[in-house]
C-alpha positions in Angstrom: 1.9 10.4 -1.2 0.7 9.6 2.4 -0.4 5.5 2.9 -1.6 4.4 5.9 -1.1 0.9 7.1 -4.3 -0.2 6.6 -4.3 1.0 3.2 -1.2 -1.1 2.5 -2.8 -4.1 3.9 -5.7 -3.6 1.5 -3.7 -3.0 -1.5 -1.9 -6.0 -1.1 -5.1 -8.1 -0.5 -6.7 -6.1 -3.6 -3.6 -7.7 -6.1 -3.2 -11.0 -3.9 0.4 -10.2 -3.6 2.2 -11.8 -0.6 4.4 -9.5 1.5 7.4 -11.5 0.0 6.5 -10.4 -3.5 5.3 -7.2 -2.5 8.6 -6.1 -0.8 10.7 -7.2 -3.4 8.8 -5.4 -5.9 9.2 -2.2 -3.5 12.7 -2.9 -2.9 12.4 -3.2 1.0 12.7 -5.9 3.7 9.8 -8.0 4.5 10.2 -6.9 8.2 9.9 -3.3 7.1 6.6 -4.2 5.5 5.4 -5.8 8.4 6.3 -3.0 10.0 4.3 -0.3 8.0 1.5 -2.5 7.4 1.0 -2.5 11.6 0.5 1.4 12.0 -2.7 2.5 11.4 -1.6 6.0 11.6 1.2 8.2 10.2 3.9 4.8 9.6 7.3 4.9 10.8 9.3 5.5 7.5 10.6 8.0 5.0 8.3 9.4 2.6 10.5 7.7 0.0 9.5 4.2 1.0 5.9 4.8 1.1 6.4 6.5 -2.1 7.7 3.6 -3.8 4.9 1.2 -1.6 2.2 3.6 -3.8 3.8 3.6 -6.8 3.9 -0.1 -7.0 -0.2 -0.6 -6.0 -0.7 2.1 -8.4 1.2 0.2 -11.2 -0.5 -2.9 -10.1 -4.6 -1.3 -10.6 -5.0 0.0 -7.2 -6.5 3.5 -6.8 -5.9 5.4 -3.5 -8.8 7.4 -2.1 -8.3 10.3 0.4 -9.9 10.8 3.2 -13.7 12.0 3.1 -15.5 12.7 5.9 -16.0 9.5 8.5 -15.2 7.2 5.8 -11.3 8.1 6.0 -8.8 6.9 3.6 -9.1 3.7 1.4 -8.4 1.8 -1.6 -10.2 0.3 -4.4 -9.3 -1.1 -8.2 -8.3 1.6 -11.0 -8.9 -1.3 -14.0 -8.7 -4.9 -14.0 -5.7 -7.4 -12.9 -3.4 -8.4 -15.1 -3.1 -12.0 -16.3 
C-alpha cells in the first residue's frame, strides 16, 4: 500500500501516538519516520516499510482513503480507540 507523508502525519495525530511510540511499534528508527513523514509525495523507502507504517494505523482504527478527485488521499477512523 502506497502512504504519503501527510497521510502518516495524520494517522499518527488520529491515535495520538508520538513518533517514538509509533516507530517502535513499526520497527523503524525515529529519524526514518521523520523522514517519511516530511515527503508529501512518493517517500523515500521500500515498500516494505510503508507497508508495515499502514498496517500498524490500520490495526490502531485508522482507515486509508485513496485519492478522489481534488480531494487526494487522506485518512479518517475505521472504529473507535481503544482504551
Amino acid at each position: 500500500m502506497f502512504i504519503d507523508g501527510a497521510q502518516i502525519r495524520a494517522a499518527r495525530a488520529l491515535l495520538n501516538w508520538s513518533s517514538a511510540e509509533t516507530a517502535a511499534k513499526a520497527g523503524i528508527a525515529r529519524q526514518t519516520l521523520y523522514r517519511l513523514e516530511t515527503y508529501d509525495d512518493r517517500p523515500p523507502s521500500r515498500s516494505a516499510t510503508l507497508g508495515e507504517l499502514a498496517r500498524i494505523f490500520v490495526e490502531g482504527g485508522v482507515e486509508f482513503i485513496d485519492a478522489d478527485g481534488e480531494k487526494g488521499p487522506g485518512v479518517r477512523l475505521a472504529r473507535p480507540l481503544r482504551e
